[in-house]
C-alpha positions in Angstrom: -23.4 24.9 -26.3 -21.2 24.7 -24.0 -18.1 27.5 -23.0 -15.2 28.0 -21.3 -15.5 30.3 -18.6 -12.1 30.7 -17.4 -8.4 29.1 -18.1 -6.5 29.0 -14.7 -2.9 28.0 -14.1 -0.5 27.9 -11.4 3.0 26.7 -10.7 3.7 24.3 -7.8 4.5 25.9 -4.8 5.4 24.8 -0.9 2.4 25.0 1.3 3.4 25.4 5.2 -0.3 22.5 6.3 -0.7 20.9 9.6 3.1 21.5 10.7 4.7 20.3 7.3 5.4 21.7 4.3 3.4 20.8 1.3 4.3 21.2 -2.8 1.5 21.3 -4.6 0.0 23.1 -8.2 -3.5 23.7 -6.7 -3.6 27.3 -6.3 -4.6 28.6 -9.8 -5.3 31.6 -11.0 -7.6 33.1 -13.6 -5.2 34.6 -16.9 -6.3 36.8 -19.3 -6.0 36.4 -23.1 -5.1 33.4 -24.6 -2.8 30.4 -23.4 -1.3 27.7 -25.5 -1.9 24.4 -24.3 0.7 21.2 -24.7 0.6 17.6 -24.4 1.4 17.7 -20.4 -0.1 21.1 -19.1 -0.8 24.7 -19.9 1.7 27.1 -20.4 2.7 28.6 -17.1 0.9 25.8 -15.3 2.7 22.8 -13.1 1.9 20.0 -11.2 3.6 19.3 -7.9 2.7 16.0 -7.5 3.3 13.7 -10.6 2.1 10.4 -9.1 -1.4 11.5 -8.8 -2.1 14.7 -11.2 -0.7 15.7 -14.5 1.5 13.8 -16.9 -0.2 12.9 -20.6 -3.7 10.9 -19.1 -3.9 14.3 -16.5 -2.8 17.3 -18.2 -6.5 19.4 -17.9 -8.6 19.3 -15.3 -12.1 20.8 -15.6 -14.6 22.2 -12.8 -17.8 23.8 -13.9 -19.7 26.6 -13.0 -23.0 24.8 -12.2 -20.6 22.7 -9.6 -19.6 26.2 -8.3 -22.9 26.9 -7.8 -24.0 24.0 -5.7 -20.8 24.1 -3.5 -21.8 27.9 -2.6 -24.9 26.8 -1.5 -24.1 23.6 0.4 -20.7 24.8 2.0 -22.7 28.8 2.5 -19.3 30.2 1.0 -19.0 33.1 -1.3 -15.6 33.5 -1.7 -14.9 30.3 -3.9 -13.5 32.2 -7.4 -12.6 30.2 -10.3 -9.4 27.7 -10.2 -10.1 27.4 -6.4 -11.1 23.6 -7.0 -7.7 23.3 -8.9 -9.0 23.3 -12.2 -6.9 24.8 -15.1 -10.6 25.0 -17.3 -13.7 26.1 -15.8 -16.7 26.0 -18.1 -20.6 26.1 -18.2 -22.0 22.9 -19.1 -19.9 19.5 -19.4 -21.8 18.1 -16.3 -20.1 15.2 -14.6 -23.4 13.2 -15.3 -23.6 14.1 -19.0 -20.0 13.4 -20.2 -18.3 10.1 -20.9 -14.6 9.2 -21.0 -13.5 8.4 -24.3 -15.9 12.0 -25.4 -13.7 14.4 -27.1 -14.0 18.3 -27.3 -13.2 21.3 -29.5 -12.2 24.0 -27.8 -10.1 27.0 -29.5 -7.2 25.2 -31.8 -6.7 22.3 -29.4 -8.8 19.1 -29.2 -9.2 17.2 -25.9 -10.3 13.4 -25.1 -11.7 12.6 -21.4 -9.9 10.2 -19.6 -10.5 9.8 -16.3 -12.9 11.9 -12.9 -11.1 13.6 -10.7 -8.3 11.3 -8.0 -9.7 12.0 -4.6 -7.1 14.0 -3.1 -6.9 16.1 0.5 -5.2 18.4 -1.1 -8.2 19.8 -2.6 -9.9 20.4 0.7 -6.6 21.4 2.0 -6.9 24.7 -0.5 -10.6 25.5 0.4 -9.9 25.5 4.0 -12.5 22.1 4.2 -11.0 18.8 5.2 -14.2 17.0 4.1 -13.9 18.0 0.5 -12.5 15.0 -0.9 -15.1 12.8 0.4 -17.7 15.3 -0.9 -17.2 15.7 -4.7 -17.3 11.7 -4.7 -20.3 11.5 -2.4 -21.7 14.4 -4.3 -21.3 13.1 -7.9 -19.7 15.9 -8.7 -15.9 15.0 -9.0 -14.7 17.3 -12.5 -12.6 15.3 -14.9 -9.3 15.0 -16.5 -8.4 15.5 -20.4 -5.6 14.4 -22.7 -4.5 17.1 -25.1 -4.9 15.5 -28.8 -4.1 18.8 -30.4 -2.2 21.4 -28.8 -3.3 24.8 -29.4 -4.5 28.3 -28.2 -7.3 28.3 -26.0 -9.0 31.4 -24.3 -12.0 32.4 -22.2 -15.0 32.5 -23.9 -13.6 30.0 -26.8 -17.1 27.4 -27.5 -17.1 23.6 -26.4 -17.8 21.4 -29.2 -17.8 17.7 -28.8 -16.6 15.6 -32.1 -16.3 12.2 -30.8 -18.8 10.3 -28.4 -16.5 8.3 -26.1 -17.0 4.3 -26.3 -19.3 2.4 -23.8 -21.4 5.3 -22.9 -19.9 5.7 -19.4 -20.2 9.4 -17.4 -17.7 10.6 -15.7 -19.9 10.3 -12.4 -21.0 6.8 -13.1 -17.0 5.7 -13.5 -16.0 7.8 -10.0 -18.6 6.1 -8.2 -17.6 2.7 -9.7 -14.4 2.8 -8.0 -14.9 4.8 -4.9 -18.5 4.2 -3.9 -19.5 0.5 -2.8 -22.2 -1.6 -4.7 -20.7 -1.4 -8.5 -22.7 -2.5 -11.0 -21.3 -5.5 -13.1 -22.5 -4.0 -16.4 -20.6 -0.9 -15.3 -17.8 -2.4 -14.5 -17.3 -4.6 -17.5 -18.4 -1.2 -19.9 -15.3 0.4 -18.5 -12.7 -2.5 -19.1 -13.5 -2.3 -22.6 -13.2 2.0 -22.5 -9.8 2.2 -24.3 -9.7 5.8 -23.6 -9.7 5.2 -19.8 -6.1 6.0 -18.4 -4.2 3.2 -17.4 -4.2 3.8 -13.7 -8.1 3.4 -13.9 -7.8 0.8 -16.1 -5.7 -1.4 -13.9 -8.4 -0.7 -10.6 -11.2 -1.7 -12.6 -9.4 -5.1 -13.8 -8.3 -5.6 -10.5 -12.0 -5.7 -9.0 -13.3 -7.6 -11.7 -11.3 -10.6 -10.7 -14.2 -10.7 -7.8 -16.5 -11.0 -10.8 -17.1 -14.2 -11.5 -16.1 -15.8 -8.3 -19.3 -18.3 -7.0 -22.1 -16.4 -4.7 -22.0 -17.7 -1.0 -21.1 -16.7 2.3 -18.2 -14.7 2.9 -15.1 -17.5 4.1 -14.5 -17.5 7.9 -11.7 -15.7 9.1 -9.0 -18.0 10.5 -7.2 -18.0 13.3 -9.1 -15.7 16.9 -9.9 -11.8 17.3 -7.1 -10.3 19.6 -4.5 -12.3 21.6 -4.6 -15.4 22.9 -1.6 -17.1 25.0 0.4 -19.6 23.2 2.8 -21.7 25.0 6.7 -22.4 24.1 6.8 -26.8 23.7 10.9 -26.5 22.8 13.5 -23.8 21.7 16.4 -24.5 19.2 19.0 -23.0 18.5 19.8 -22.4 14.7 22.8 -20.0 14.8 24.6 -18.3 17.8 22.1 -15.9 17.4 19.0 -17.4 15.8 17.0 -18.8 17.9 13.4 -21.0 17.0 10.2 -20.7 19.5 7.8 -24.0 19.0 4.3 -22.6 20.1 1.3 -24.5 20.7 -2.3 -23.6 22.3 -2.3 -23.9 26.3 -6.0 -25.6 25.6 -4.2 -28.5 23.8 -6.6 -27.5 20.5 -5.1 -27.6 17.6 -3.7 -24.2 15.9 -5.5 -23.2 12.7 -3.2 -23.6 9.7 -1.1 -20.5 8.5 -0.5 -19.7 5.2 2.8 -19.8 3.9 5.0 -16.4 4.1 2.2 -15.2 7.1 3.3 -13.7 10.5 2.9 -13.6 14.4 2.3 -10.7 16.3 3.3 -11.3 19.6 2.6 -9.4 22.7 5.4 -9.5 25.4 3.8 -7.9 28.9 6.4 -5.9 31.0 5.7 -5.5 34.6 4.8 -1.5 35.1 5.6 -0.6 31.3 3.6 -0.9 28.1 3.7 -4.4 27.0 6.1 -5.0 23.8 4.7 -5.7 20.4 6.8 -7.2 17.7 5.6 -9.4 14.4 8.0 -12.7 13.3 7.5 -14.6 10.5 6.7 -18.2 10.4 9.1 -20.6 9.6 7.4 -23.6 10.0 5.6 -26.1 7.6 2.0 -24.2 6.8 -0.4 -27.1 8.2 2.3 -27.8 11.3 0.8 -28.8 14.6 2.8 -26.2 16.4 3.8 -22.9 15.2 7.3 -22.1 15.1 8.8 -18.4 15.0 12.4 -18.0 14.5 14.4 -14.7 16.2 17.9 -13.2 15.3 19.0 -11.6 18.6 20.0 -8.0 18.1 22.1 -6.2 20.0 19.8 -3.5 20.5 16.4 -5.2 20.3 15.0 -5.2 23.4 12.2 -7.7 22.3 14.7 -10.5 20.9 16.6 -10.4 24.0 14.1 -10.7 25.9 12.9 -13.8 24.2 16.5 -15.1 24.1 17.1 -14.7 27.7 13.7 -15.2 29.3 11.6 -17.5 26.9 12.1 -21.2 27.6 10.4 -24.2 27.5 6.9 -23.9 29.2 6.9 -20.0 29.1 3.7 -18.2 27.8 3.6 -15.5 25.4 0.8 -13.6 24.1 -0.3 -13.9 19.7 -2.9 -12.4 17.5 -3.8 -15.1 14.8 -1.5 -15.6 11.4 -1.7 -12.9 8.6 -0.1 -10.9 6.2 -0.6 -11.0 2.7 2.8 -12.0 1.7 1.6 -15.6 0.8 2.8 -18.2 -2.0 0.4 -17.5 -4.7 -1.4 -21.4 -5.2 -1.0 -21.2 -8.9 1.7 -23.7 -11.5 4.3 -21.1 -12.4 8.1 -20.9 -11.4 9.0 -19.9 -7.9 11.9 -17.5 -7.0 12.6 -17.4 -3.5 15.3 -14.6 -2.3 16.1 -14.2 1.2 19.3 -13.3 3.4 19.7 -13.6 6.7 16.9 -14.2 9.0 14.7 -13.0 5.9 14.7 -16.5 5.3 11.8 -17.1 7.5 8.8 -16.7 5.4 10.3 -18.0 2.2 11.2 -21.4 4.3 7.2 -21.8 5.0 6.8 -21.7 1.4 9.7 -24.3 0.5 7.7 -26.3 3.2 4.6 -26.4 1.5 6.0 -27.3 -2.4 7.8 -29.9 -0.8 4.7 -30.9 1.0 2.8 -30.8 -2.2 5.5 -32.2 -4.2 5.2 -29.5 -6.6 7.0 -29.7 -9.9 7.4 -26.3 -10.1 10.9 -25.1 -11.1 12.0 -23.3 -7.9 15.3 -21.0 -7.3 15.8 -21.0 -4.0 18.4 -18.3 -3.3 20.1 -16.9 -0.1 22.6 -14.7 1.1 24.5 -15.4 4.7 27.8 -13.9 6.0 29.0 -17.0 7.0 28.1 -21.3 7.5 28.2 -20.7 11.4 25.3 -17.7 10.2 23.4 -19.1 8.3 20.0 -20.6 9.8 18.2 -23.8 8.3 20.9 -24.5 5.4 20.6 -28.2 5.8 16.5 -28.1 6.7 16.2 -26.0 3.1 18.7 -28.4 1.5 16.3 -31.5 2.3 13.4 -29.8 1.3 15.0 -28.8 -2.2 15.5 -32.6 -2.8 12.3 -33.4 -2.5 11.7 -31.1 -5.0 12.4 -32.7 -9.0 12.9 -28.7 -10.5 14.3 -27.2 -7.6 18.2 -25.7 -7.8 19.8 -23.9 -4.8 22.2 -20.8 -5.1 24.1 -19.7 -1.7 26.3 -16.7 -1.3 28.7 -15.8 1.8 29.7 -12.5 1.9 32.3 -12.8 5.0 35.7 -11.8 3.4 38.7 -14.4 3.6 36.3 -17.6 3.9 38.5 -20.6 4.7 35.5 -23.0 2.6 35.8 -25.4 0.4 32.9 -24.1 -2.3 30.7 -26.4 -4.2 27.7 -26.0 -7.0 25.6 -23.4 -5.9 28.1 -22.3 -3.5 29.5 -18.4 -3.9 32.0 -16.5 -1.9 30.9 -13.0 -2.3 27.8 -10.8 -2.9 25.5 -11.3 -4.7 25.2 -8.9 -8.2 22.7 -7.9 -10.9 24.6 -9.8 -13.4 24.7 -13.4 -11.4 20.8 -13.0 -10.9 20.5 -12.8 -14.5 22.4 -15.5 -15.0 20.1 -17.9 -13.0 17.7 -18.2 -15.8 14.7 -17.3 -13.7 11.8 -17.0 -16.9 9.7 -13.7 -16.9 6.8 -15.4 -15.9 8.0 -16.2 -12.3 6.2 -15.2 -9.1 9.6 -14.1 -7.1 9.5 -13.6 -3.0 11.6 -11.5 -1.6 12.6 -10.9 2.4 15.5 -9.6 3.6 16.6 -5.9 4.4 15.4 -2.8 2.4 18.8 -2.3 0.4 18.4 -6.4 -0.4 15.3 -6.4 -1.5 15.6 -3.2 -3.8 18.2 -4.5 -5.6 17.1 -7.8 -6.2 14.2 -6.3 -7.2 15.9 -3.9 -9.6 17.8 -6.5 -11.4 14.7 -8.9 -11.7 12.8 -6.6 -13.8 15.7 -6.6 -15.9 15.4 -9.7 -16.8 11.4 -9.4 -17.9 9.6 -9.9 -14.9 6.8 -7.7 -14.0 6.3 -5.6 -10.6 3.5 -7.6 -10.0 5.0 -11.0 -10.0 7.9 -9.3 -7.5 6.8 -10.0 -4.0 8.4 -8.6 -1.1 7.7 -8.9 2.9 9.4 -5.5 4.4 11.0 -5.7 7.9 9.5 -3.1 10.1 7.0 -0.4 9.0 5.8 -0.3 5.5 7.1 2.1 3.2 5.4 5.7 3.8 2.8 7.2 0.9 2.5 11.1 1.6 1.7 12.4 -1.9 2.9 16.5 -1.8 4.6 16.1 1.9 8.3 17.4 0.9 9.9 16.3 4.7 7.6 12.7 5.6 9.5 12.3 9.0 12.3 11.3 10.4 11.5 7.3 9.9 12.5 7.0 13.5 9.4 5.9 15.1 9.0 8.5 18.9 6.5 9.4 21.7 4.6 12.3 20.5 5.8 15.9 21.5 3.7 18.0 24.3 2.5 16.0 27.7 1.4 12.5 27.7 -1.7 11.3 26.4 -4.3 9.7 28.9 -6.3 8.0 26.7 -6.8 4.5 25.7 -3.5 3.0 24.6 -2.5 3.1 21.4 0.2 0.8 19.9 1.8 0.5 16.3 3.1 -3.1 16.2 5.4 -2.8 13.0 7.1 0.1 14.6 7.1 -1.0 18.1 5.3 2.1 20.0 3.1 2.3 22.5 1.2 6.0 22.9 -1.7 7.1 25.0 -4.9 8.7 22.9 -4.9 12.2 23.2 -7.5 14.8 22.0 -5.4 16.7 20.3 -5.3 15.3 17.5 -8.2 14.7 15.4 -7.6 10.6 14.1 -5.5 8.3 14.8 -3.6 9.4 11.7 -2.7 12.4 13.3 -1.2 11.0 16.2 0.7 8.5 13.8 2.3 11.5 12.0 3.2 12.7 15.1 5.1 9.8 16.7 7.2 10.1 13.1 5.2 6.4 12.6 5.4 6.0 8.7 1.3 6.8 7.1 0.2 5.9 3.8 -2.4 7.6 2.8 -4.1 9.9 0.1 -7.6 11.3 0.4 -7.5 11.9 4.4 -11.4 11.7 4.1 -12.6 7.4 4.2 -12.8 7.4 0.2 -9.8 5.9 -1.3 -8.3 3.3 1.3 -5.2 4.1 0.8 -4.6 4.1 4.7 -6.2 0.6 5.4 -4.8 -0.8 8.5 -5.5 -4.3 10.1 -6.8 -3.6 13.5 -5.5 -6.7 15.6 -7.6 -5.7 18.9 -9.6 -3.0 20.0 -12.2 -0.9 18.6 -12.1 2.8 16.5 -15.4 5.1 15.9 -15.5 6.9 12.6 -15.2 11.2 13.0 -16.3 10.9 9.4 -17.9 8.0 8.2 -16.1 6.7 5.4 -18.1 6.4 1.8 -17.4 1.9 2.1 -16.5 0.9 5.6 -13.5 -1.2 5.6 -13.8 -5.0 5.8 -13.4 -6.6 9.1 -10.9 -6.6 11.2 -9.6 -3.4 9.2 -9.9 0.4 10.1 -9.0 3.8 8.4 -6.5 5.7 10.7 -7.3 8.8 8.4 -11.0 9.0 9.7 -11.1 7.1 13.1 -10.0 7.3 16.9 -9.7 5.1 18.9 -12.7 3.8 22.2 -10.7 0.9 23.5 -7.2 0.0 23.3 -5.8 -0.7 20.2 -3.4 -2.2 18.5 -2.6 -1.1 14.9 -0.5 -3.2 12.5 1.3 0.2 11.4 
């Protein structure tokens, strides 16, 4: 029968790591005597990081001695007490291979169900001193699991483990870990744990997500469109939009024809400066997906030095440098309504995709919907009004925001800012796919009041400006968001460039990955396990090559890398 050896607990705490200052729960402690244990933790236990650990699906985590054992030997440490893996419960038996989620357990007063392994985390590695750890306990099978609490109750050391309920579908906890984080899963598998209603949500939803690869016909994998790296495009005509909205008509200096972009998909463009790093800047494409020239359109700022640039030294017959069309911001190809938000020069991407419903003649009920100071600022407003029209379902809402507009209005036609309240009012149905483009503060609260009205985060689609938003689970101060040089002498390694925040860095070998050298250009990392196992940190790698310091437990798919594991042997260029 199996016992529990110890119950350990621990408030969160900040952790000075790497420079930066970490909260985390995951130094626990053995307590003596018994300890009452509630529907989200243990008393005089905590979580620091409620994203990834704790809450109702996460409030036990259990380690067990045999794993203790094996760790001592394969690591050669003998200082690793109990609770030093993070657990609250650390017992003899309940082997990762032998327990199923769904299983539930007596122990003391309380009763527990199983729920979900372990989520690969660094910070678990970060409190044994080894950065590998994370990738270990998956690559090991030996990951520990989370409970619910189904009765709450007194527990102590040396309480017995009974089990009273075998969990559904007969899955172990080490079969389910490696079903998400190790590559080859097993159909059977798979489908078993979609029908595990004990399996928390957040496991749940993974596991539906890659079964939509299910059923899909077996062939070869779909060529990848476009070219590898750069390749010079040149300008055929520029046109001005606004007074400061300029469109670039690109075509290949071969005379071949351009491989058709998807709509809502970008340009990187690579603009070479004479005795300085070349700049790198992405612009969507406004043009009609299937268009035998590409066509980029660029709002001058007054401080980009790219747009100017283009403004002032791109003209008819000049050359610039482009990786192929991507991004993932796409129209979805499916027959429900379309929402499509933009304002200002956010109106890019969205335009592609009125191109290609009026190219299909969709009958699609569309809301096309944009925000502009002013008439003389707003770019394509009579190109998007003859699309609409070709369009039997389509209805257009504008809004100027410039104060003390001297315009007639007209249907569709608002003077003021948009609100919650008028987006509700547009009758856009709940099951909408919306697109969204426009600055952050715009697209949050768009997004905010479309939920409102019933439609789901994952019909809300949004392209950001810039970096994407950071993911640093525990890291109390992520950065400035001010993308820099890295402190300390110049690198004088192979180049390094992050083309959504426009920097250009040598390699150096201080750091250990090229996710180090991100942090430390203040270049905004998302990222979870540090180790190659949960992808978090995928990147697109637009040219160049990276070698693996630790080899990740799936390699990424082409054309991607994993900044948290990798450094760079050529130049590179990172769409981060």
């Amino acid at each position: 029968m199996a016992t529990l050896l110890s119950v350990n607990v621990g408030l969160p705490k900040d952790v000075r790591w790497h420079g930066r200052t970490v909260h985390t729960g995951a130094w626990k402690c053995p307590v003596d005597g018994p300890r009452t244990v509630r529907r989200l933790n243990i008393d005089g236990d905590g979580q620091g990081d409620l994203q990834g650990h704790g809450g109702e699906q996460r409030a036990v985590l259990v380690y067990q001695t045999q794993s203790y054992a094996y760790w001592r030997t394969f690591l050669g440490r003998d200082d690793l007490e109990f609770g030093r893996f993070g657990e609250n419960f650390t017992v003899d038996g309940l082997a990762d291979d032998e327990v199923c989620i769904g299983d539930r357990y007596r122990i003391g007063e309380a009763e527990f169900e199983v729920t979900q392994p372990r989520v690969t985390c660094y910070r678990v590695g970060m409190r044994l001193n080894e950065p590998r750890m994370a990738s270990l306990l998956v690559a090991h099978h030996r990951p520990g699991f989370y409970l619910r609490v189904i009765t709450e109750g007194r527990v102590q050391a040396g309480d017995q483990i009974t089990r009273t309920r075998t969990g559904k579908g007969a899955l172990t906890v080490a079969d389910t870990d490696a079903l998400l984080y190790l590559p080859g899963a097993d159909p059977a598998k798979l489908r078993a744990a979609l029908r595990i209603e004990a399996l928390s949500p957040g496991w749940q939803q993974s596991f539906q997500d890659m079964s939509r690869h299910l059923d899909e016909p077996p062939g070869p994998a779909p060529a990848v469109p476009g070219w590898r790296g750069f390749k010079q495009l040149r300008v055929s005509q520029v046109v001005p939009e606004t007074p400061t909205v300029s469109s670039f008509y690109l075509q290949d200096t071969d005379s071949q024809r351009l491989p058709p972009a998807l709509p809502g998909q970008y340009l990187t463009v690579r603009i070479p400066r004479e005795g300085r790093p070349s700049l790198v800047r992405s612009y969507s494409l406004s043009s009609a997906p299937g268009a035998a020239e590409y066509r980029i359109s660029v709002k001058r700022e007054d401080r980009g030095e790219a747009s100017t640039y283009l403004h002032t030294h791109l003209s008819r017959g000049g050359v610039i440098e482009a990786a192929a069309p991507r991004g993932t911001f796409v129209l979805a190809d499916d027959h429900t309504p379309v929402a499509l938000f933009s304002a200002g020069i956010g109106a890019t991407p969205v335009l592609a995709m009125l191109h290609q419903l009026a190219r299909d003649h969709s009958s699609r009920p569309v809301w096309w919907v944009h925000t502009a100071r002013d008439p003389g600022q707003h770019p394509f407003a009579e190109e998007a009004r003859q699309l609409l029209a070709r369009l039997p379902s389509a209805r257009a809402f504008i809004y100027y925001t410039a104060p003390d507009l001297e315009i007639a209005g007209g249907p569709g036609i608002t003077h003021g800012h948009m609100t919650s309240g008028a987006i509700r009012e547009l009758g856009i149905p709940a099951d909408a796919h919306a697109y969204l483009c426009g600055p952050v503060g715009f697209m949050s609260a768009v997004t905010s009041a479309l939920r409102l009205t019933g439609l789901s985060s994952s019909n809300i689609h949004t392209e950001v400006f810039g970096a994407l938003g950071a993911i640093n689970p525990g890291i109390t101060h992520p950065g400035t968001g001010h993308p820099h040089q890295p402190p300390g002498p110049q690198g004088t390694g192979a180049c390094v460039t992050f083309a959504r925040s426009g920097l250009t860095t040598r390699w150096s070998d201080r750091y250990a990955t090229l996710l180090e050298l991100a942090e430390a250009c203040d270049i905004p990392t998302r990222w979870s396990c540090r180790t190659g196992v949960c992808h978090t940190c995928t990147t697109p790698l637009l040219t160049g090559q990276v070698q693996y310091t630790t080899q990740p437990l799936e390699d990424p798919a082409s054309g991607e890398a994993l900044p948290c594991c990798s450094i760079p042997t050529t130049d590179v260029l990172l769409d981060m």
